[in-house]
KERO-263728 format. One record per residue: x, y, z of N, C-alpha, C in turn. Coordinates in steps of 0.05 Angstrom, whole numbers, padded with zeros to 5 digits, always signed. Example, Ala and Ser with C-alpha at 12.3 -4.5 7.8 and 13.67 -1.06 7.14 Angstrom:
REM KERO-263728
+00264-00114+00156+00246-00090+00156+00264-00066+00156+00257-00045+00142+00273-00021+00143+00258+00001+00157
REM end
This chain:
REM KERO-263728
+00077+01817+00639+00055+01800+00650+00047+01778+00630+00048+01785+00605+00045+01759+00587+00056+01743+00578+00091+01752+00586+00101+01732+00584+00104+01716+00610+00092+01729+00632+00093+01710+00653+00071+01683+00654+00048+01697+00644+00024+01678+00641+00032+01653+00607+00054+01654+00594+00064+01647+00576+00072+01613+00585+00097+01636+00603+00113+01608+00623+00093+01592+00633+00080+01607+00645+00053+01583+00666+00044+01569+00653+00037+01572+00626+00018+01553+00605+00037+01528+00604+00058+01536+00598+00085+01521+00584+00086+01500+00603+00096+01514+00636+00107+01489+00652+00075+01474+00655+00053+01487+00649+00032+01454+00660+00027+01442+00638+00036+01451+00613+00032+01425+00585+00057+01403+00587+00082+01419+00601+00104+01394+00598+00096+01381+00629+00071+01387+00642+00071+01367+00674+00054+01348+00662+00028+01359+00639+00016+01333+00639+00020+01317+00616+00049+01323+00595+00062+01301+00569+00062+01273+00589+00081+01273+00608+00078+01248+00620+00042+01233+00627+00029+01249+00636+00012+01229+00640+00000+01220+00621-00009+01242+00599-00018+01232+00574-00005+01208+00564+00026+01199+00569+00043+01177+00557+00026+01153+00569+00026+01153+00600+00024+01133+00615-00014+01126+00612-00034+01144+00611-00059+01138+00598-00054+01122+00576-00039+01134+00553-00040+01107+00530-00025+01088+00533+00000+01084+00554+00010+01058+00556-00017+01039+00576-00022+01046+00592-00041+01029+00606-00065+01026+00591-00084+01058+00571-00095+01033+00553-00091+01010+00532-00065+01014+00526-00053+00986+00508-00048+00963+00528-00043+00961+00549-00038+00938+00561-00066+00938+00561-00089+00948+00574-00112+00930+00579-00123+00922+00552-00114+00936+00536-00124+00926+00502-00106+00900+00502-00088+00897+00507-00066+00869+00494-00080+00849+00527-00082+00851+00544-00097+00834+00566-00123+00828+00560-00143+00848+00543-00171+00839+00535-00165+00813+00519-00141+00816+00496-00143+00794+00464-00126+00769+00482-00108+00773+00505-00099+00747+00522-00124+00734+00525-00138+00750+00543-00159+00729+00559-00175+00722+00531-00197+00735+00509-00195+00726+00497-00190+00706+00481-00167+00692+00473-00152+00681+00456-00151+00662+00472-00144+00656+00500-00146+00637+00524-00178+00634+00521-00190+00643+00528-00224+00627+00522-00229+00612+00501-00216+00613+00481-00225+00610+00456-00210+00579+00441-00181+00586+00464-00165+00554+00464-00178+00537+00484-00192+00539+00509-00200+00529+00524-00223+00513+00514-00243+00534+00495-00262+00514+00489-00264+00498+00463-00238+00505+00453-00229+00490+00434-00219+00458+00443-00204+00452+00464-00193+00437+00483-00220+00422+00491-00239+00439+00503-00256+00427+00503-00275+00401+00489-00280+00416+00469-00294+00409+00452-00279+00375+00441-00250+00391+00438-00241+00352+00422-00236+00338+00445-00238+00342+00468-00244+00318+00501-00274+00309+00489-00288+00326+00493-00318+00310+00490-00323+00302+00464-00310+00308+00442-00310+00285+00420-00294+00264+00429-00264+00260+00442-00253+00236+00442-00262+00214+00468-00290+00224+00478-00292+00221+00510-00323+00197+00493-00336+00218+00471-00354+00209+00460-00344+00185+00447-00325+00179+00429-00321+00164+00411-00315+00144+00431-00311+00139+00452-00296+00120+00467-00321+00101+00477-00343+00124+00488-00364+00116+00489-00379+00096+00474-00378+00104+00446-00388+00100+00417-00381+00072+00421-00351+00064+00424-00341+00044+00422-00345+00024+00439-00346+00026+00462-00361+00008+00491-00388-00001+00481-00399+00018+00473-00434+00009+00455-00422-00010+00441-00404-00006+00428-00399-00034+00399-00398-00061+00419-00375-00058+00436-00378-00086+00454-00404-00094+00463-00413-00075+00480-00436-00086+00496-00462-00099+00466-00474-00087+00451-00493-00101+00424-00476-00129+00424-00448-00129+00413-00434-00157+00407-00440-00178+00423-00439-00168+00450-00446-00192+00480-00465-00197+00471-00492-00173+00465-00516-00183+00464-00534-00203+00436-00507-00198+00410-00518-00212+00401-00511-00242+00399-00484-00246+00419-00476-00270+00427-00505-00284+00436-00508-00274+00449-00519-00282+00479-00556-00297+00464-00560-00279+00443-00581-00284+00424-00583-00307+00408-00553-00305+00401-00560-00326+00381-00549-00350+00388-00538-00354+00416-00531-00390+00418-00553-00393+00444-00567-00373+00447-00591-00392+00474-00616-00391+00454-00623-00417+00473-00652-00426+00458-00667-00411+00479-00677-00391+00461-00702-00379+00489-00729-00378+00498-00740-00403+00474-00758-00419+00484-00760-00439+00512-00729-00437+00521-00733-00448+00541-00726-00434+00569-00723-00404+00553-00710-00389+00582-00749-00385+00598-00736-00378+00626-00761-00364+00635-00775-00332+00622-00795-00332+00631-00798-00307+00629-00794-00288+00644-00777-00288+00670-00766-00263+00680-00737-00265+00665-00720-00296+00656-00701-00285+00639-00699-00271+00620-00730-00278+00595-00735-00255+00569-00738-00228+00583-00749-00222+00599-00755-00191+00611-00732-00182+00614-00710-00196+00625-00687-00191+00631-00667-00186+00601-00679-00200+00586-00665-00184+00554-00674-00164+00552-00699-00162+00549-00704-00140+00534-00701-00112+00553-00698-00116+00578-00692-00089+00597-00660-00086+00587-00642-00110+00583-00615-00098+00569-00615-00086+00542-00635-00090+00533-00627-00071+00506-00647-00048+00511-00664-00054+00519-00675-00016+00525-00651-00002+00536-00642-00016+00553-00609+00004+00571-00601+00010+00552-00588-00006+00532-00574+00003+00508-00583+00020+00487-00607+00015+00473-00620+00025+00458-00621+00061+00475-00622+00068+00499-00629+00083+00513-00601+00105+00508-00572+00087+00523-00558+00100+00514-00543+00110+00485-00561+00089+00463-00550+00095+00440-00564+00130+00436-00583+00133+00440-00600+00163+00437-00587+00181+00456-00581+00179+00477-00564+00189+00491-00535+00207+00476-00526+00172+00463-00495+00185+00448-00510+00203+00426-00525+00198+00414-00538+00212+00391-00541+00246+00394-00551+00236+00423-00557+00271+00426-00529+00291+00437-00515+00273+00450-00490+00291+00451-00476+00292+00425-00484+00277+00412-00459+00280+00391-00471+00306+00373-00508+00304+00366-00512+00326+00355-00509+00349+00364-00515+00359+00395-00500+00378+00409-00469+00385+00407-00447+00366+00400-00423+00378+00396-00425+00382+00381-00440+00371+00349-00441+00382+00324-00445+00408+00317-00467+00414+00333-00485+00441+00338-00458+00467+00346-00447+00456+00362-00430+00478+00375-00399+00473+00359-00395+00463+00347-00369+00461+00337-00374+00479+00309-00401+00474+00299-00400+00486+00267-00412+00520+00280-00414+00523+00312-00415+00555+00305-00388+00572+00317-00375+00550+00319-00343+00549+00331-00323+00565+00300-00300+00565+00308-00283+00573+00293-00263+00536+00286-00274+00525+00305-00252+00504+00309-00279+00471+00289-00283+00475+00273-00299+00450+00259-00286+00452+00230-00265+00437+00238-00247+00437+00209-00255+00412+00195-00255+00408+00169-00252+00381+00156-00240+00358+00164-00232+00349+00182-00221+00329+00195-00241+00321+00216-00261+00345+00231-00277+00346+00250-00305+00339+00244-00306+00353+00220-00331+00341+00198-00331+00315+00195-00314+00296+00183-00307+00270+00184-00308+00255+00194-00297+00265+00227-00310+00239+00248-00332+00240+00250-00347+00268+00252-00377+00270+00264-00389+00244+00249-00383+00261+00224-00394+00230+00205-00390+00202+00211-00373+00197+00214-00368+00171+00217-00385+00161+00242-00382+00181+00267-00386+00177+00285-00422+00167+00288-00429+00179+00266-00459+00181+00258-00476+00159+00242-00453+00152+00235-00465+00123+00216-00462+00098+00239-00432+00106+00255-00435+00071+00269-00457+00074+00294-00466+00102+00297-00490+00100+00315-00517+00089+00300-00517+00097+00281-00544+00089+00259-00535+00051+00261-00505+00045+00259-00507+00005+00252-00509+00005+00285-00513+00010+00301-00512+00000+00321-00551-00003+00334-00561+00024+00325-00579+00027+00327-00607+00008+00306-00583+00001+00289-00605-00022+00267-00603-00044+00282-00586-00054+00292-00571-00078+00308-00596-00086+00333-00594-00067+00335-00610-00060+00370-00640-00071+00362-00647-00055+00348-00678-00061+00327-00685-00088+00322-00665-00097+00305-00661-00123+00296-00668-00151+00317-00649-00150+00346-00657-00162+00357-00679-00156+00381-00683-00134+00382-00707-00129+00402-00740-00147+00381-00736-00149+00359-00763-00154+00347-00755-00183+00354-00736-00200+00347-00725-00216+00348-00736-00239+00383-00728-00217+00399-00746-00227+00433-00766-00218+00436-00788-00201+00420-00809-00196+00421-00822-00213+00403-00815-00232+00390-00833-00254+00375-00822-00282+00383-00797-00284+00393-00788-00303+00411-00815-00330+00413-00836-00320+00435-00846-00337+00444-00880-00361+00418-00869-00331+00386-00879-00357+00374-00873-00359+00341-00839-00350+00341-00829-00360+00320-00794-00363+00333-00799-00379+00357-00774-00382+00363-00770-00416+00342-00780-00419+00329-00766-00444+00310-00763-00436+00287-00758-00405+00283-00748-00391+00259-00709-00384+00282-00715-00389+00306-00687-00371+00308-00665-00369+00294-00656-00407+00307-00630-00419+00294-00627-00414+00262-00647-00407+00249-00638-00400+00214-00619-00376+00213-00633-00360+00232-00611-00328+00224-00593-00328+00239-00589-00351+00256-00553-00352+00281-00535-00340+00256-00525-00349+00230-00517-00352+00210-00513-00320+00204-00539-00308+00198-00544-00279+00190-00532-00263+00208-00534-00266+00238-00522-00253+00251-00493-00247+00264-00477-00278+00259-00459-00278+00259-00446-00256+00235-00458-00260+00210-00451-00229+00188-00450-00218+00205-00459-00203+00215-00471-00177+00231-00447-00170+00247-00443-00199+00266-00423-00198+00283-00390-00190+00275-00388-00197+00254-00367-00190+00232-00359-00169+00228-00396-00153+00214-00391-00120+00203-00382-00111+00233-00398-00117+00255-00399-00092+00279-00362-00102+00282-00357-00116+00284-00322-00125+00291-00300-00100+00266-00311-00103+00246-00300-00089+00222-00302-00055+00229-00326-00050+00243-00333-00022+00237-00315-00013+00274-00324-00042+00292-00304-00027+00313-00270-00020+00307-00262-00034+00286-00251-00026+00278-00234-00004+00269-00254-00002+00249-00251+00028+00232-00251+00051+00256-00272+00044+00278-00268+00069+00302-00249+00074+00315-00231+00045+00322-00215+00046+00329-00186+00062+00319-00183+00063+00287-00173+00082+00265-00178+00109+00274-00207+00104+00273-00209+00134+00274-00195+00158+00297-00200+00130+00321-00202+00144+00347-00173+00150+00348-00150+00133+00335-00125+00141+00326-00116+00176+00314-00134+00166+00296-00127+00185+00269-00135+00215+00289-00155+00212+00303-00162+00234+00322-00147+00243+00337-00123+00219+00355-00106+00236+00380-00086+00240+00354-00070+00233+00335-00053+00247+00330-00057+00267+00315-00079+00280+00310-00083+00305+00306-00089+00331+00331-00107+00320+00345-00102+00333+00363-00069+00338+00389-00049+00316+00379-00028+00317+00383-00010+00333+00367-00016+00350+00341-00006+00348+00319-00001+00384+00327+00032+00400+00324+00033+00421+00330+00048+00441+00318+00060+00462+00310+00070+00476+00290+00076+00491+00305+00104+00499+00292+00131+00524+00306+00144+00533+00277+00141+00559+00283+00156+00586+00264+00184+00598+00273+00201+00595+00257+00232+00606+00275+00242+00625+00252+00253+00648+00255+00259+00669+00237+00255+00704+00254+00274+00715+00231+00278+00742+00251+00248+00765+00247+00250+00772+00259+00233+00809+00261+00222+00807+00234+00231+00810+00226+00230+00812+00195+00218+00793+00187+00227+00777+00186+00218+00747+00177+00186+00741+00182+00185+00744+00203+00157+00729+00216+00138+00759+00207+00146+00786+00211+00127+00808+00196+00130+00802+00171+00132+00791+00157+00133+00787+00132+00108+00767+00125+00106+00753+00143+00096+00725+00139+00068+00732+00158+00066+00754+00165+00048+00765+00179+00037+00746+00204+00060+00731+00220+00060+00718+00244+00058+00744+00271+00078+00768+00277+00073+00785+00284+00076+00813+00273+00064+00830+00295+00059+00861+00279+00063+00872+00300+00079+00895+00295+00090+00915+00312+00083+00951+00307+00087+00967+00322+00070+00987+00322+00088+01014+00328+00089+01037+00325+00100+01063+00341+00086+01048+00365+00093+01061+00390+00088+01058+00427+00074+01030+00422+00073+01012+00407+00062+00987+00419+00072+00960+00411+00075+00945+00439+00087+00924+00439+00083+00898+00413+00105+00880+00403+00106+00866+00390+00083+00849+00389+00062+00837+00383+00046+00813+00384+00045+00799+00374+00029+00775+00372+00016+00748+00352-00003+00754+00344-00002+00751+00313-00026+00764+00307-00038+00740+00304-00075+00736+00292-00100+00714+00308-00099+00714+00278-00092+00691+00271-00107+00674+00248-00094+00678+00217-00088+00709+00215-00085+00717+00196-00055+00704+00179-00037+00692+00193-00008+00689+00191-00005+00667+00164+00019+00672+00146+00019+00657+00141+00034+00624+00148+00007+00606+00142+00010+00586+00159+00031+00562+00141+00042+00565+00108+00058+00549+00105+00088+00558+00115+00095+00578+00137+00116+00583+00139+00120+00562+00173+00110+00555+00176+00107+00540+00207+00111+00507+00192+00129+00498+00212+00141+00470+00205+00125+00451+00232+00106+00431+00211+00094+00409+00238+00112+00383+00240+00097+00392+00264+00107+00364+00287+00082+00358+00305+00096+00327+00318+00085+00314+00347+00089+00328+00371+00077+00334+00383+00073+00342+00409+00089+00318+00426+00089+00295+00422+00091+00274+00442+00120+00268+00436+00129+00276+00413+00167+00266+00400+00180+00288+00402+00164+00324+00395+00174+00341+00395+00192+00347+00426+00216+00354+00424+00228+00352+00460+00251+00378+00449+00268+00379+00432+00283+00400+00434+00284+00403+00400+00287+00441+00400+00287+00451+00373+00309+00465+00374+00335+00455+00347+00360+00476+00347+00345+00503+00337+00358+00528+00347+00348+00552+00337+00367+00564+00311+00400+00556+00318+00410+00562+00296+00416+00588+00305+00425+00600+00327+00420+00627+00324+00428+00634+00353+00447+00661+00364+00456+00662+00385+00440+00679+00401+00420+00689+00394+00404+00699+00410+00376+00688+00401+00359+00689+00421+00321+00678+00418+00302+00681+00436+00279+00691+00428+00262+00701+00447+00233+00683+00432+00219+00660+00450+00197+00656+00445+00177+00678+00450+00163+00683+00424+00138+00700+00421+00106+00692+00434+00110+00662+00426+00076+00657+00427+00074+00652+00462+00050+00646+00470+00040+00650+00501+00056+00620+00505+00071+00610+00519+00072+00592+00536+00080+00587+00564+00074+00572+00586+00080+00570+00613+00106+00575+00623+00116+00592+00647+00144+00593+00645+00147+00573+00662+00169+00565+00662+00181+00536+00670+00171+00508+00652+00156+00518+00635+00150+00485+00613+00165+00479+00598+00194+00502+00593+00206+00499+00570+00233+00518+00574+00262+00512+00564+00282+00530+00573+00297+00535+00546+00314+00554+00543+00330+00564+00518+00358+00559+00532+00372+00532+00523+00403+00536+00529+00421+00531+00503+00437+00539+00513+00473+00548+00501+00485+00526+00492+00484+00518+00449+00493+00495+00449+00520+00503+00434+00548+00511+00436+00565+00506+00426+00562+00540+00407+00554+00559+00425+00546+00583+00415+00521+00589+00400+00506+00568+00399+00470+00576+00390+00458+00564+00409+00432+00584+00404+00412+00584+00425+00392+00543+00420+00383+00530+00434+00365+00514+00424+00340+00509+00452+00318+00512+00434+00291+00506+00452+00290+00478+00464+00289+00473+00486+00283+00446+00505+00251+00444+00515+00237+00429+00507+00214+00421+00524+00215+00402+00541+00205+00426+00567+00218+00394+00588+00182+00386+00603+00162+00410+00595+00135+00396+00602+00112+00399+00580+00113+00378+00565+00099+00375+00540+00066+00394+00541+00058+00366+00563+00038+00381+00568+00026+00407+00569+00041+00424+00589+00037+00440+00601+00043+00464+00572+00069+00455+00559+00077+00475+00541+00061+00487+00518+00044+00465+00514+00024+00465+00492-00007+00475+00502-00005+00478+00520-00043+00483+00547-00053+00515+00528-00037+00528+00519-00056+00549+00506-00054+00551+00479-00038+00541+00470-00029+00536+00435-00018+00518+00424-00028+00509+00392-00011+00496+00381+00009+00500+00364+00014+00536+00370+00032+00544+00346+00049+00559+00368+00076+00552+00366+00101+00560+00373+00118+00580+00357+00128+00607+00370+00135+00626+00354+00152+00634+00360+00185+00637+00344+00205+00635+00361+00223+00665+00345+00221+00686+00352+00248+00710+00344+00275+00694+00347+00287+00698+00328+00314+00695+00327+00329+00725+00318+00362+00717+00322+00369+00746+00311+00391+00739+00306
REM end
């Protein structure tokens, strides 16, 4: 009898090995689906964030034109002789302006706000803010300058024509500094164009602590920790095909299927990007197993 009740124990511990397997394979997938979505939120509002800086700066820069019109427009009319619904009509254009300069001010301090509690406010990001912060301050002196300028109009307009001279400076710096934004606004897309790919075996990339592998659990990318001088940069916009050197290859990191293909060059494998765009939408780091 006891060894009958023996057997019984036996055959229901080997009925439920399998399920016990398949409980911890399905909690590792929803564990590796939690750090996807994750890691996808986290590029998203990263993406985010440098649109409404490069959306801002563009902005920034339209302000530079529109002040320039207006200090044209200042300093070759005599406006002792405009009417007074024409002066009303100045000074309602620079309240517009003056209006949206506080405007840009306040978004810009709002992306400031949210980028420095971000993971993504790197030293490059610090730099524009700045910059971005001073040509709002010359634009905003600018603005000042001539609003007092049509608000005494009607009785030191025979002081005008002295400062045409002064303001033409002015006209200069704001030309110089649209400028420099214009640099900037450069120096901005090719960074945010700017992208990095790792190629090396199993070994290689655990080494370099790019991925980490487990008893029962699948290979991953690991978040942040990798080392990052083993990744070779490039352009996003030049980057189009990477030799792999190597007859077999499996991209690691998340990218779109169909943005990109692995073909057969003369017995090695080589990476083709055939949708830039699309290839790069969740990362800027490319991760390539070889073997």
């Amino acid at each position: 009898m006891k060894k009958i009740k023996y057997l019984v124990m036996c055959i229901i511990a080997l009925a439920m090995m399998p399920s016990c397997r398949d409980n911890a394979t399905t909690d590792e997938s929803q564990r590796q689906d939690s750090i996807n979505t994750e890691l996808n939120d986290s590029l998203a509002t990263a993406l985010a964030e440098k649109d409404s800086l490069m959306a801002l700066m563009n902005e920034i820069n339209d302000g530079m034109s529109e002040i320039k019109q207006m200090q044209d427009i200042v300093s070759v009319q005599d406006l002792s002789r405009e009417t007074p619904d024409r002066k009303e009509q100045l000074r309602n254009d620079m309240v517009a302006i003056q209006q949206a300069i506080a405007e840009r001010q306040k978004k810009l301090n709002d992306l400031e706000k949210r980028l420095k509690q971000s993971t993504n406010y790197t030293a490059e990001m610090k730099k524009t803010i700045e910059s971005l912060k001073k040509q709002l301050q010359s634009q905003q002196s600018t603005i000042d300058d001539l609003t007092r300028q049509l608000a005494a109009a009607h009785v030191e307009i025979s002081n005008l024509n002295t400062r045409v001279d002064s303001l033409k400076t002015v006209n200069t710096e704001v030309t110089r500094e649209k400028t420099e934004a214009q640099a900037e606004s450069r120096r901005l897309e090719n960074e945010l164009n700017t992208c990095y790919y790792a190629i090396g075996s199993k070994k290689e990339l655990k080494a370099n602590k790019i991925i980490e592998t487990g008893f029962l659990r699948k290979t991953k990318i690991m978040e942040g920790d990798f080392e990052k001088s083993y990744f070779t940069k490039a352009d996003k916009r030049t980057l189009n095909q990477i030799p792999l050197h190597s007859k077999k290859a499996e991209v690691m990191s998340k990218h779109p299927a169909g943005s990109y293909s692995i073909s057969d060059n003369g017995g090695t494998k080589t990476l083709v990007i055939n949708d830039p765009s699309r290839f790069w939408e969740y990362s800027n780091y490319l991760v390539v197993k070889i073997n």
